[in-house]
C-alpha positions as CSV (number, residue, x, y, z in Angstrom):
1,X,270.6,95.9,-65.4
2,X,267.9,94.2,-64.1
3,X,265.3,96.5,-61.8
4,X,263.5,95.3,-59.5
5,X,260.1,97.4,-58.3
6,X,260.3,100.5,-60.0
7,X,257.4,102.0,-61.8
8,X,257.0,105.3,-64.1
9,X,254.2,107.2,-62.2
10,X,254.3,110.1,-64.5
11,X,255.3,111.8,-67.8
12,X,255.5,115.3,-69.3
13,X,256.6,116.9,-72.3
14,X,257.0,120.6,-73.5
15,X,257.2,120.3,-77.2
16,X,257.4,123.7,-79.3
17,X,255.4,123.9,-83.0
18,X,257.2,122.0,-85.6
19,X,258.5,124.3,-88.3
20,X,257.7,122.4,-91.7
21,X,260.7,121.3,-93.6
22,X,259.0,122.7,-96.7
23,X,259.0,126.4,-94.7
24,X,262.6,125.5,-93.9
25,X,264.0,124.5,-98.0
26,X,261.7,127.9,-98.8
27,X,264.2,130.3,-96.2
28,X,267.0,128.3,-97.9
29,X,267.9,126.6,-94.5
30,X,267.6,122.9,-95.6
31,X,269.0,121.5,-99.0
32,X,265.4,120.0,-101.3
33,X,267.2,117.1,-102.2
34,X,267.8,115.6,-98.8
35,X,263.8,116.3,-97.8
36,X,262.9,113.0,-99.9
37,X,266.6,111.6,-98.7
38,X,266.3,111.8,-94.7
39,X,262.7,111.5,-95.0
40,X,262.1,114.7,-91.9
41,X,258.9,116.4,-92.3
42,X,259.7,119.0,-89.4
43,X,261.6,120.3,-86.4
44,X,260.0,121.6,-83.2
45,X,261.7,125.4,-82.1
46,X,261.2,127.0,-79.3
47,X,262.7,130.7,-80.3
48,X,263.8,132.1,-77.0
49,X,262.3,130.0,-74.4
50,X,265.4,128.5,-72.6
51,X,266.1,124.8,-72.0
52,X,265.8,125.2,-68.5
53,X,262.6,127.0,-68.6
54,X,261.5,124.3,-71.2
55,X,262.5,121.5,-68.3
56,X,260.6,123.1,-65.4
57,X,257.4,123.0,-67.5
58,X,257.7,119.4,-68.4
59,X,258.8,118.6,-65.1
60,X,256.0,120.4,-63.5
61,X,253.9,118.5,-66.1
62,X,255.1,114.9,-65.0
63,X,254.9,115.7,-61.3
64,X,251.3,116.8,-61.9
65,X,250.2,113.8,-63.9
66,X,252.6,111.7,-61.1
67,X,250.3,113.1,-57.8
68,X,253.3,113.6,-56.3
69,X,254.3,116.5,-54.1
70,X,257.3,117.7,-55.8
71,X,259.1,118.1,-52.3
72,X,258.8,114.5,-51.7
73,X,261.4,113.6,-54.4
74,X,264.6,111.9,-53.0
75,X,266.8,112.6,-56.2
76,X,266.8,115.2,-59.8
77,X,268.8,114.1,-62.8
78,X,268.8,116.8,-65.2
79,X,270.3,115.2,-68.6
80,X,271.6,117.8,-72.1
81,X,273.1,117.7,-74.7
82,X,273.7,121.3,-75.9
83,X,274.3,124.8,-73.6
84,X,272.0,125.3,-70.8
85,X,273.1,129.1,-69.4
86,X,275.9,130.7,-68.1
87,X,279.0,129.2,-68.0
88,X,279.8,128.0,-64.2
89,X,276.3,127.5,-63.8
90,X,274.4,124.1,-63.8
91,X,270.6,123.7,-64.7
92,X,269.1,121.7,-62.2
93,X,269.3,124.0,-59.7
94,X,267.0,126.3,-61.7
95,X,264.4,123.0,-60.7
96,X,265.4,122.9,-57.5
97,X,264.6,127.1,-56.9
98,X,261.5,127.0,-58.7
99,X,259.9,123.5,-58.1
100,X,261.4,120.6,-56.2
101,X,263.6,122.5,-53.6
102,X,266.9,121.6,-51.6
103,X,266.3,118.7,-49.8
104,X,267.3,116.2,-52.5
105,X,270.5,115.0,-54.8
106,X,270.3,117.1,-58.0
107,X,272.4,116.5,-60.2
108,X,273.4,117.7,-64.4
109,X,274.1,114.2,-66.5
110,X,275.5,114.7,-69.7
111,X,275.6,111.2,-71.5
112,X,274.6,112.4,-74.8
113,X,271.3,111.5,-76.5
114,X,271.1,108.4,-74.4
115,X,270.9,110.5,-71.1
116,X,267.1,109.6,-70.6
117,X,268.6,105.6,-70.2
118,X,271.8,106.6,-68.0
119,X,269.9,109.1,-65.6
120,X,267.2,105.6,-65.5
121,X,269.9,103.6,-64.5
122,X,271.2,105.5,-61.6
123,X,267.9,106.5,-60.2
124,X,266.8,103.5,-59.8
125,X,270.0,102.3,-58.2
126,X,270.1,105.3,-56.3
127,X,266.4,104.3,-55.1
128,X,267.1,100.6,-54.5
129,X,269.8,100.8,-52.1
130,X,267.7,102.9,-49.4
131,X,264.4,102.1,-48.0
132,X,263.4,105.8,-47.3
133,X,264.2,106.3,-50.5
134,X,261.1,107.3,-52.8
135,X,260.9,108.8,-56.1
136,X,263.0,110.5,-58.9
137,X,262.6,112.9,-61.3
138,X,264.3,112.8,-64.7
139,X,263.8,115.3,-66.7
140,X,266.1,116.3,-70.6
141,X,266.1,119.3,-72.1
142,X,267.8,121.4,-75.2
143,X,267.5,124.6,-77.0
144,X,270.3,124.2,-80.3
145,X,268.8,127.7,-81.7
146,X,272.2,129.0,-80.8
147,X,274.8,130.6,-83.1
148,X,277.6,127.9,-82.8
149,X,274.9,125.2,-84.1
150,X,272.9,124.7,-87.9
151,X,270.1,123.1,-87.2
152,X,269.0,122.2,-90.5
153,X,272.4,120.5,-91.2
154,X,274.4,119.7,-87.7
155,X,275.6,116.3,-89.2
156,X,274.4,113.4,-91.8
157,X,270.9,112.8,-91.8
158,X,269.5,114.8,-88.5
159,X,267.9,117.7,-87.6
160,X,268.1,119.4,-84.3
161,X,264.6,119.4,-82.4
162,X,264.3,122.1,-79.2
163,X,262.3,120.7,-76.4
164,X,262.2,118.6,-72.8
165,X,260.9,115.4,-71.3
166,X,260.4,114.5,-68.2
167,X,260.0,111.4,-66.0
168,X,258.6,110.5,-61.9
169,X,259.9,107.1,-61.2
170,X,259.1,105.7,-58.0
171,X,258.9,102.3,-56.3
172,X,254.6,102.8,-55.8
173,X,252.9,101.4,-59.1
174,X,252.6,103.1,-61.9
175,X,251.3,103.2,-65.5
176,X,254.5,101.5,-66.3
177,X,257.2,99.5,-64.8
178,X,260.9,99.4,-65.3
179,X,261.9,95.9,-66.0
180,X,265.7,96.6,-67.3
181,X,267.8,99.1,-68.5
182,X,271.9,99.4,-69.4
183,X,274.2,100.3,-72.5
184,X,277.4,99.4,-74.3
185,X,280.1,101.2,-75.2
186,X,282.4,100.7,-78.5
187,X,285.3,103.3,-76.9
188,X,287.8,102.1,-79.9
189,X,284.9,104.5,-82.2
190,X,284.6,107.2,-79.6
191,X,286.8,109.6,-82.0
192,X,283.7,109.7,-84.3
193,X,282.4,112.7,-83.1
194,X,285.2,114.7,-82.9
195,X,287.6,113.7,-85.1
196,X,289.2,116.5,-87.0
197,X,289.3,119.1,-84.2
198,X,291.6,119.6,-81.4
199,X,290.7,118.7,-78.0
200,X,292.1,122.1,-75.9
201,X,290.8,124.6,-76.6
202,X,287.1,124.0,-76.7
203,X,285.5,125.0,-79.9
204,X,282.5,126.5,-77.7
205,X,285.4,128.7,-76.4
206,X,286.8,129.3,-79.6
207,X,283.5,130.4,-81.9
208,X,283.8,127.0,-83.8
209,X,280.4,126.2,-85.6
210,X,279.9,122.2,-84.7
211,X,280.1,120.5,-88.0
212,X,279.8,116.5,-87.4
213,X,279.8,115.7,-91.2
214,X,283.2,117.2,-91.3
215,X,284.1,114.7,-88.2
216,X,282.6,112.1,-89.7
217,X,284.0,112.2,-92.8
218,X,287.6,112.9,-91.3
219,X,286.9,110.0,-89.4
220,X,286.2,107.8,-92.2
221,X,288.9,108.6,-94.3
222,X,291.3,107.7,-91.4
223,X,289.5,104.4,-90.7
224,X,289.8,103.2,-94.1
225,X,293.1,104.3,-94.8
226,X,294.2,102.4,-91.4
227,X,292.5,99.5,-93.0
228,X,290.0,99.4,-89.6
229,X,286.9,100.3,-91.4
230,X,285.2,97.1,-91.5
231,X,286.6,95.9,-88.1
232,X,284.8,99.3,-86.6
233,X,281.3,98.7,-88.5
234,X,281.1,94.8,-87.3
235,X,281.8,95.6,-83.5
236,X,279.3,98.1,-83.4
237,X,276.6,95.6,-85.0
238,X,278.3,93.2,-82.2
239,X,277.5,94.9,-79.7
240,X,274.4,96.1,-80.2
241,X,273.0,92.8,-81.0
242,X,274.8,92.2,-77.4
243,X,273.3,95.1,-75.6
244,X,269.6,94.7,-77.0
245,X,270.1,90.6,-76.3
246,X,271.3,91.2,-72.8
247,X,268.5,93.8,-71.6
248,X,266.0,91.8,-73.1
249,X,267.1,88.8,-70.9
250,X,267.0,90.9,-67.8
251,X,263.5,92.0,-68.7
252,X,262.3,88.1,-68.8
253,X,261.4,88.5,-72.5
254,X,262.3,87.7,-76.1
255,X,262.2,90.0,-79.3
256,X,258.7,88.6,-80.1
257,X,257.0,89.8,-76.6
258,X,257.6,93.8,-77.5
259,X,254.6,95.4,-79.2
260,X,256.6,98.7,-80.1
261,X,260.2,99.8,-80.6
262,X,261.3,103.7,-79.3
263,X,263.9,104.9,-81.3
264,X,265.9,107.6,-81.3
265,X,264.7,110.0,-83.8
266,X,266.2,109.8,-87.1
267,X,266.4,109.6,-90.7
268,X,264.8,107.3,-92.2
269,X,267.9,105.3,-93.8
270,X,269.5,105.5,-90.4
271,X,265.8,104.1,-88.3
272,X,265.9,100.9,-91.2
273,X,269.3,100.5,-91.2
274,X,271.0,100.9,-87.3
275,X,268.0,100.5,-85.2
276,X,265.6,98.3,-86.6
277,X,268.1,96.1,-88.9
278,X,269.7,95.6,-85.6
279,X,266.7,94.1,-84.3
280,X,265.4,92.5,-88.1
281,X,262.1,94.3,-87.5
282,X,260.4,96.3,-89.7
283,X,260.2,100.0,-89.3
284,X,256.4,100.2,-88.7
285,X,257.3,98.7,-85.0
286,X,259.3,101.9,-84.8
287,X,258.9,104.9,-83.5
288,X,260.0,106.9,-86.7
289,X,257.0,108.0,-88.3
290,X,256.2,110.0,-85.5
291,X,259.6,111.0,-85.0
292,X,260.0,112.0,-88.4
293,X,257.8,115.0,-87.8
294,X,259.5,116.3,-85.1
295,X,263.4,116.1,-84.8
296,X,266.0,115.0,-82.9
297,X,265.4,116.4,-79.4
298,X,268.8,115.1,-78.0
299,X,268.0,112.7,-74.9
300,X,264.7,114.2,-74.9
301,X,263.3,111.4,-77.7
302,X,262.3,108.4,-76.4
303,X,260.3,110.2,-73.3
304,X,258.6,112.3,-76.1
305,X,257.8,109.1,-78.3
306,X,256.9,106.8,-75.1
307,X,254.4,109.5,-74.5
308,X,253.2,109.4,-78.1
309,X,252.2,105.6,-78.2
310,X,250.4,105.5,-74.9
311,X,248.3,108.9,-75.7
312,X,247.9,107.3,-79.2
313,X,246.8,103.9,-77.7
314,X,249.6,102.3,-80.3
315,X,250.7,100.7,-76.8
316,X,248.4,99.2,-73.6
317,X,248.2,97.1,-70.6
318,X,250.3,93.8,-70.7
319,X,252.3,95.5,-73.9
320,X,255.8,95.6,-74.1
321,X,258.2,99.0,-75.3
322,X,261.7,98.4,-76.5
323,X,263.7,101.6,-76.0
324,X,267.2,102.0,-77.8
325,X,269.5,104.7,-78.9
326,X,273.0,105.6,-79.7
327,X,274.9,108.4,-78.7
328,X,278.9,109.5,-78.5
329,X,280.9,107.5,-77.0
330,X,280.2,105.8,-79.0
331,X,277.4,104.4,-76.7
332,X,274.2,101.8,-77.3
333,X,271.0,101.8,-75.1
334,X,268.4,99.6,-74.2
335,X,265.5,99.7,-71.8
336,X,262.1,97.8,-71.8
337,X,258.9,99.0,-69.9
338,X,255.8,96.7,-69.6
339,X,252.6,98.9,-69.5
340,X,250.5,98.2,-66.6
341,X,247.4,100.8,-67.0
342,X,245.6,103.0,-69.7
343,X,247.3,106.3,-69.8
344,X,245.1,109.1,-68.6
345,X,247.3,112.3,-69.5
C-alpha cells in the first residue's frame, strides 16, 4: 500500500536486561551446542512485570518523545503475540484507563510477529479516510515467561525476548515518514505452525506446552511425503521476492536506495538465508547483530531495532529503512520509512 502523508512523530521502547546465553547454558536452560549454531548472545526478561504494564510504559515513552497529548489520539492498536491477562479481557483498555482514555477506536490485533506492519496499515487507512482524523498509537507487547512456553527452546533457531514497542503516527511531520507498507500471504503453508495438534480444544486450555519444532517437523515430514516440499519452499521465495518488489515500488525506490534492512530477530542461519538471501544483501545491512543480543520480541522487533539505528546514527536524514518479517499464516512484511530528521530521543 502506498501512504500518502503519514509521518512517525514518536518512538518508545521498554526493554528488560538481557539474560546472557552463557548464564542461560550454565542453569541448563539452553543446549551449548546451538550457542555457536543460532548465533544468540541474550534474551531480554522482564520477570513479573506484565505485558500490558510493559506497553503503557513504552507507550507513555513514544507519546512523550511524540509532544502529543495522549487524549488527542483518534485510534490504539494494541498488537501480541502471547497471553496478555485474564481470559475475557483485552489489553488495550488497560491504555485506554491509564493513559489515552475513551474517546478513541482501541482495538487488540493479533497478526503474529508482523503485528507492528498490519496495525501500520490500518492506521494509516483509518487516518486517511477522515480529515479530523489525527494521530495513532501503535504500540506491541509480550511477556512468554509463562509456564505453557520454553523460552530457551520454543522452536528452531529462536529465543523468546519479553518486552514492548511503541509508535505515534500522525499526518504532522515527523522524524520519519511512511512511504509504503503491505504483506503476502502463502495460506497453502499456514499449517506450519500448528501442524501436529488438534484445533478444538485449545492447547492453552488444555496445559499443552507450545512446541513448534515438533510442528515443524510434523509438518515437514507430511510435505515431503505428499511430494509438495519443494513446490511449498519456491512459493514462499516467490512471494517474498513479490511482496519486497511491490512495496518497494510503492515507496518510489529500488533495492539500491535503502541504507539499512530491519529484520525480524533471528538466528543467524535464518537472517542470511530468508531475509537477507531474499533480498541478495549481505547481513551487515541487517539488523541482526543487534538483534542477536536481544531475542525475538514477537511484533515488538522491528520498532525496537528502528530505534536502535537512529539512536546509533547507523541511519539519518535522506536514508532509507527496509522493514520485513514473517509471521504465521504464513505471512511476509514489508514497509520502508525515509528518515527526515536526526533523532533526538
Amino acid at each position: 500500500m502506498r501512504v500518502q502523508d503519514v509521518y512517525v512523530n514518536g518512538i518508545g521502547v521498554f526493554l528488560p536486561e538481557p539474560v546472557s546465553i552463557e548464564s542461560a547454558v550454565r542453569q541448563g536452560f539452553y543446549p551449548a551446542e546451538d550457542v555457536e549454531r543460532y548465533g544468540w548472545t541474550g534474551c531480554t526478561i522482564a520477570g513479573d512485570i506484565s505485558a500490558p504494564e510493559m506497553a503503557l510504559r513504552a507507550a507513555r515513552d513514544a507519546i512523550e518523545h511524540s509532544g502529543r497529548d495522549p487524549h488527542s489520539l483518534d485510534l490504539l492498536v494494541y498488537t501480541d503475540c502471547w497471553h496478555q491477562g485474564p481470559d475475557g479481557w483485552q489489553p488495550q483498555a488497560y491504555l485506554q484507563h491509564h493513559l489515552v482514555g475513551g474517546d478513541l477506536l482501541a482495538i487488540e490485533l493479533r497478526h503474529g510477529c508482523n503485528g507492528t506492519f498490519s496495525a501500520l496499515e490500518i492506521a494509516a487507512s483509518y487516518l486517511a479516510v477522515d480529515p479530523g482524523r489525527e494521530a495513532a498509537l501503535i504500540v506491541a507487547s509480550d511477556n512468554f515467561g509463562t509456564p505453557l512456553l520454553d523460552r530457551w527452546n520454543p522452536g528452531p533457531g529462536f529465543v523468546a525476548a519479553d518486552a514492548a514497542a511503541a509508535l505515534v503516527i500522525s499526518k504532522r511531520p515527523g522524524f520519519a515518514k511512511l512511504l509504503s507498507v503491505g504483506s503476502i500471504t502463502i495460506p497453502d503453508v499456514e499449517e506450519i505452525h500448528r501442524c501436529g495438534e488438534p484445533l478444538f480444544p485449545p492447547g492453552a486450555t488444555t496445559g499443552r506446552v507450545v512446541d513448534f519444532t515438533a510442528r515443524l517437523e510434523a509438518f515437514r515430514t507430511k510435505l515431503f511425503a505428499d511430494g509438495t516440499g519443494m513446490e511449498a519452499a519456491a512459493a514462499f521465495h516467490e512471494k517474498t521476492q513479490e511482496c519486497v518488489e511491490r512495496t518497494l515500488a510503492e515507496a518510489g525506490i529500488q533495492l539500491d536506495d535503502v541504507k539499512k534492512v530491519v529484520i525480524t530477530n533471528s538466528s543467524q542461519d535464518e537472517a542470511e538465508v530468508e531475509f537477507m538471501g531474499v533480498l541478495g544483501l549481505p547481513l551487515s545491512m541487517s539488523t541482526w547483530d543487534y538483534g542477536r543480543t536481544i531475542g525475538h520480541m514477537g511484533a515488538g522487533d522491528h520498532t525496537i531495532s528502528l530505534r536502535y539505528l537512529l539512536q546509533s546514527g547507523q541511519v539519518g536524514p535522506g536514508d532509507h529503512v527496509l522493514m520485513i518479517g514473517t509471521a504465521p499464516g504464513l505471512t511476509y512484511s514489508c514497509a520502508v520509512l525515509r528518515i527526515l530528521e536526526g533523532f533526538d530521543a
